[in-house]
Rosetta silent file (secondary structure, phi, psi, omega in degrees, C-alpha in Angstrom):
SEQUENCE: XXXXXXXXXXXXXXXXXXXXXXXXXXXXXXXXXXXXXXXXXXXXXXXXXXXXXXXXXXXXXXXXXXXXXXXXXXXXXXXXXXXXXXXXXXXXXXXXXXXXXXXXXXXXXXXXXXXXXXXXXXXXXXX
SCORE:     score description
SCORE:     0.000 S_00000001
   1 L     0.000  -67.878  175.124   26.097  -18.749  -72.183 S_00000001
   2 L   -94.872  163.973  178.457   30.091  -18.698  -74.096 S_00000001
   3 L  -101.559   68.999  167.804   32.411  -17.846  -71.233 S_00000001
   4 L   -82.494  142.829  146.970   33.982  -14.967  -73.827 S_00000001
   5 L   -86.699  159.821  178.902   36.409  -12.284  -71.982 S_00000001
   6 H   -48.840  -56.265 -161.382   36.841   -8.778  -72.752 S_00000001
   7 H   -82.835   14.393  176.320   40.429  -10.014  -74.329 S_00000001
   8 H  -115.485  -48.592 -158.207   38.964  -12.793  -76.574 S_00000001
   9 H   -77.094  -25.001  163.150   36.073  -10.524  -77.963 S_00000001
  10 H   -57.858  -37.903  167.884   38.730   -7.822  -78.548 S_00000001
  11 H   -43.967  -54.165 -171.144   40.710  -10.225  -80.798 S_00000001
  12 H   -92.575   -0.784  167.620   38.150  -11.213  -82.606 S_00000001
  13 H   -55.746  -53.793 -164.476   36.901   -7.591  -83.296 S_00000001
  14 H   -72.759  -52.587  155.136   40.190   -7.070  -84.639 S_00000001
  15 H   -26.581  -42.334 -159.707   40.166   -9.928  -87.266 S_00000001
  16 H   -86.737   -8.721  168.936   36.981   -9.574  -88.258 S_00000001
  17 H   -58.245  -35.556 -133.408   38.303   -5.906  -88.933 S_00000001
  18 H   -87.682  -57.342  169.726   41.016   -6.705  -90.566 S_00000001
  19 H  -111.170   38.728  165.143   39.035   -9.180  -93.095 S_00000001
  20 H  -104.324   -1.230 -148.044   35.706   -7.791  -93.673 S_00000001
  21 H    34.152  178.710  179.996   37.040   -3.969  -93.508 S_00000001
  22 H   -48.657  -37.738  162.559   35.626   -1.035  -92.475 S_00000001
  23 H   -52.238  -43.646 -145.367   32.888   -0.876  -94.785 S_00000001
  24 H  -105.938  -59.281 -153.775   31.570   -4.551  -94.261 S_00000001
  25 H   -62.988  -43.803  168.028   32.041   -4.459  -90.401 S_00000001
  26 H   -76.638  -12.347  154.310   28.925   -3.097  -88.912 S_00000001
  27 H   -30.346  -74.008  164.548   26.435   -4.683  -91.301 S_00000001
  28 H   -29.804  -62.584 -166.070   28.498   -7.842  -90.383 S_00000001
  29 H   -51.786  -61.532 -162.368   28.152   -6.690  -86.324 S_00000001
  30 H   -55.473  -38.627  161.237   24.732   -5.918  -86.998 S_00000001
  31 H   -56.874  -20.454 -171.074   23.961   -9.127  -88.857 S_00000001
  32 H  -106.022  -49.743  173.833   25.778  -11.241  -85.897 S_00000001
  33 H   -60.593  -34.476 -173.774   24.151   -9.452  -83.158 S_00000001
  34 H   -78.006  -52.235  164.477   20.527  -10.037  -84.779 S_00000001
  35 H   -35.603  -73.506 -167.667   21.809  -14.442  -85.067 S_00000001
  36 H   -42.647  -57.063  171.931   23.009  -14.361  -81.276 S_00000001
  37 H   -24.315  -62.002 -133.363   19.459  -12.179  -80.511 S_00000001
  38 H   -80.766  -77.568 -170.994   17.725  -15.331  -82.537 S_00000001
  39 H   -39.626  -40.032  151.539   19.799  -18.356  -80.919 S_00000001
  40 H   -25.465  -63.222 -167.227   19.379  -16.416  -77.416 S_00000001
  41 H   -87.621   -7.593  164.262   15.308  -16.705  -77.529 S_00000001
  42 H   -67.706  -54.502  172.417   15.665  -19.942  -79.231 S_00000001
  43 H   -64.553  -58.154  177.133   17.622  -21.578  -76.079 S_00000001
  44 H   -58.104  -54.886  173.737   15.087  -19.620  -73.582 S_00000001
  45 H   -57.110  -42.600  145.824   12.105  -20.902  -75.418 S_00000001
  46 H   -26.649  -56.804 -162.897   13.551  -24.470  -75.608 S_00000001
  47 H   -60.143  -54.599 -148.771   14.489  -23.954  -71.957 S_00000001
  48 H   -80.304  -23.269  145.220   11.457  -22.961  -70.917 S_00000001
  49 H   -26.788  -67.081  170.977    9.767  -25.995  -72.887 S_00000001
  50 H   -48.774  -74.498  176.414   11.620  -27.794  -71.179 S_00000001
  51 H   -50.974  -39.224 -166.669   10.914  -27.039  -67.757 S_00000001
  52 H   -92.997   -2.869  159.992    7.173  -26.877  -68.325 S_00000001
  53 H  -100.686  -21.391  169.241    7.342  -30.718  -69.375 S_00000001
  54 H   -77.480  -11.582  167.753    9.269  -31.635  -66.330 S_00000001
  55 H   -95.315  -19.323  156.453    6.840  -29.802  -64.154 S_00000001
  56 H  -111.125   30.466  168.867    4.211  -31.185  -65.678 S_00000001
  57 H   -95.077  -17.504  160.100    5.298  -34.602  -65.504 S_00000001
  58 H   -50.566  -61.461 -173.778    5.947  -33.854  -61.724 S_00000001
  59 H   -55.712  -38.157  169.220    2.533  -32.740  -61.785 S_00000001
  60 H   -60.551  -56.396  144.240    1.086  -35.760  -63.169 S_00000001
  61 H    -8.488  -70.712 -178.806    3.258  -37.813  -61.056 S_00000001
  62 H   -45.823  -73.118 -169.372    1.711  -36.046  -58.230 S_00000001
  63 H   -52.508  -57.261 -173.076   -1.971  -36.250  -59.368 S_00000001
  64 H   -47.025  -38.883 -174.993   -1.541  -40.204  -59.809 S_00000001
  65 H   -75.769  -29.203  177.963    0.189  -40.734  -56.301 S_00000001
  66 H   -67.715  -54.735  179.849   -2.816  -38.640  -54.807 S_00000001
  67 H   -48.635  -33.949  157.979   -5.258  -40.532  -56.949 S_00000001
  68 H   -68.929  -28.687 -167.054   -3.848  -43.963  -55.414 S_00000001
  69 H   -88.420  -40.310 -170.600   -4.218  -42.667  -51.926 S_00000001
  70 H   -82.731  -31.159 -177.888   -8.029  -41.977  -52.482 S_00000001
  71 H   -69.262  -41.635 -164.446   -8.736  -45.246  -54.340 S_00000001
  72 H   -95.246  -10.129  160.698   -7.257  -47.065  -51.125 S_00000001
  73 H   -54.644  -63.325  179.856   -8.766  -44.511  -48.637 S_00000001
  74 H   -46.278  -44.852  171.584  -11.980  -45.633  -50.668 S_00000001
  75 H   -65.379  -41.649  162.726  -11.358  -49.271  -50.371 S_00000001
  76 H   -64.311  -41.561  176.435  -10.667  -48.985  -46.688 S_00000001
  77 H   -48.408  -39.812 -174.374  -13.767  -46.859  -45.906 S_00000001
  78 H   -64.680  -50.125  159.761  -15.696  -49.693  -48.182 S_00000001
  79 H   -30.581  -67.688 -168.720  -13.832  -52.276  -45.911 S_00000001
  80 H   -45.571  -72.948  169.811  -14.876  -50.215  -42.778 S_00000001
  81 H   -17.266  -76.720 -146.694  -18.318  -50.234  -44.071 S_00000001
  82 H   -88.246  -33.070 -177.047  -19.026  -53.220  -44.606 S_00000001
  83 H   -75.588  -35.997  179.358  -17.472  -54.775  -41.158 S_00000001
  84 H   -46.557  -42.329  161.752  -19.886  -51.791  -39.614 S_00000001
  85 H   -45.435  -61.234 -170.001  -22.827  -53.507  -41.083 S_00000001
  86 H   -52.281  -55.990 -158.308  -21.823  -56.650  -40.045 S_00000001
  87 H   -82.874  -85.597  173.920  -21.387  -55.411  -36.709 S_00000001
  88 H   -16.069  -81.477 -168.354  -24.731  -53.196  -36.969 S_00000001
  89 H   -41.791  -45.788 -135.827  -26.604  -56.800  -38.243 S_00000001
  90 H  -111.839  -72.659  167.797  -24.859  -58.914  -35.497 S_00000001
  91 H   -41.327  -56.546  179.730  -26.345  -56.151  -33.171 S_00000001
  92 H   -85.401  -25.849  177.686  -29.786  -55.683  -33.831 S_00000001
  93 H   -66.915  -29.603  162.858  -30.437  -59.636  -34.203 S_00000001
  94 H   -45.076  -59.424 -177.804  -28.871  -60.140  -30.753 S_00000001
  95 H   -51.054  -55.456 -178.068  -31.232  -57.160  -29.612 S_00000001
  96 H   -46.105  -58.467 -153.248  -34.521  -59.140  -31.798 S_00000001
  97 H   -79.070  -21.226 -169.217  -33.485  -62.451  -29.578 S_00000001
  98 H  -117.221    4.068  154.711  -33.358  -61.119  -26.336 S_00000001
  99 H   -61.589  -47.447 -173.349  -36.974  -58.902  -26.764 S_00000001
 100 H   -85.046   13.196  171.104  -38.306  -62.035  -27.880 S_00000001
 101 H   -64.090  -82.447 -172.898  -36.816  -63.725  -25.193 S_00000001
 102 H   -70.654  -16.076  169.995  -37.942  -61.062  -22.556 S_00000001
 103 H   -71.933  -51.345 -175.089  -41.156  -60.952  -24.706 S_00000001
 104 H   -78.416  -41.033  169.269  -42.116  -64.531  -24.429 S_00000001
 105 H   -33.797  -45.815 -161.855  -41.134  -64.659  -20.385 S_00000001
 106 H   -99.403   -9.650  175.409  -43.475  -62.090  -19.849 S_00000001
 107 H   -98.117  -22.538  151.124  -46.363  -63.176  -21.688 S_00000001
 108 H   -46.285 -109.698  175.876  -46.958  -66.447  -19.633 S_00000001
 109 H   -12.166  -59.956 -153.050  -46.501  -64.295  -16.273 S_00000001
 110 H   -82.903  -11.978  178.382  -48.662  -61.308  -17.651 S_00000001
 111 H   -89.573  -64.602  164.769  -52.029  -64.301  -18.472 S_00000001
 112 H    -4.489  -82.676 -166.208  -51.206  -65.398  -14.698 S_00000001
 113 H   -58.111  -39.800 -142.458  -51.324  -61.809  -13.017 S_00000001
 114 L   -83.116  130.060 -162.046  -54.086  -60.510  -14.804 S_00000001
 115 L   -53.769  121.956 -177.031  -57.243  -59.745  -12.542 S_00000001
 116 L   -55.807  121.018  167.694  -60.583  -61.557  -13.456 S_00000001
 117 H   -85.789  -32.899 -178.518  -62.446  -58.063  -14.986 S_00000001
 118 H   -53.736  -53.944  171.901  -65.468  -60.552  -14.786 S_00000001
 119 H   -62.203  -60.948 -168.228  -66.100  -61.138  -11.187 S_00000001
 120 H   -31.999  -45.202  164.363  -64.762  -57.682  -10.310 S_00000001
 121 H   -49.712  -38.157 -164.702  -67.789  -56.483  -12.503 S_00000001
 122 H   -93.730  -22.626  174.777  -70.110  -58.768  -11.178 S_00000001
 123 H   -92.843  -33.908  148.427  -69.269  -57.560   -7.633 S_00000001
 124 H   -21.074  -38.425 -168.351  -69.582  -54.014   -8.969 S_00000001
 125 H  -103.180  -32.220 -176.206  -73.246  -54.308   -9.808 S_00000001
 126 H   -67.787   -5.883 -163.676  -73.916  -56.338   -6.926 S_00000001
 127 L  -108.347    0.000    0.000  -72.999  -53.861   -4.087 S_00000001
């Protein structure tokens, strides 16, 4: 956190010797050391504050850019869908037109073919 050297922190031991004296100075140590202690866990808790609102503004980020991707996944599937129908609809009336097509051909043809059950009957009883 300070870039202090051994040869800075000695210095200032010896000042703070010289004016709180001997009496004064480890209270004073003790009193300085307990401040750093505070401002230490002050800066980590800050830090760490920190960091968890940039991760979760990543994270939100994140969730929104997914959440766009599903709405237009959703629109294309709806898209998809809908031409599928179309397609489906397009299908079975083409199918409807050419039963009744092969339906009506076949009904003509099928009054034609079909074998007089009367006489057939009538030669039945007669034999």
């Amino acid at each position: 956190m300070f870039d202090i050297g051994f040869s800075e922190l000695l210095l200032f031991g010896v000042i703070a010797l010289i004016v709180l004296g001997p009496e004064k100075l480890p209270q004073a140590a003790r009193t300085a050391g307990q401040w750093y202690a505070k401002l230490r866990r002050t800066v980590s808790t800050l830090q760490s504050e920190i960091e968890a609102e940039l991760d979760l503004a990543e994270t939100r980020k994140q969730m929104q850019d997914e959440l766009a991707k599903i709405r237009q996944t959703e629109t294309d599937m709806r898209r998809e869908l809908a031409e599928m129908r179309g397609s489906m609809d397009k299908f079975e009336n083409s199918q409807n037109q050419s039963l009744d097509t092969s339906y009506q051909s076949n009904t003509p043809q099928q009054q034609n073919h079909q074998p007089d059950t009367s006489s057939s009957s009538a030669i039945e009883k007669g034999g």
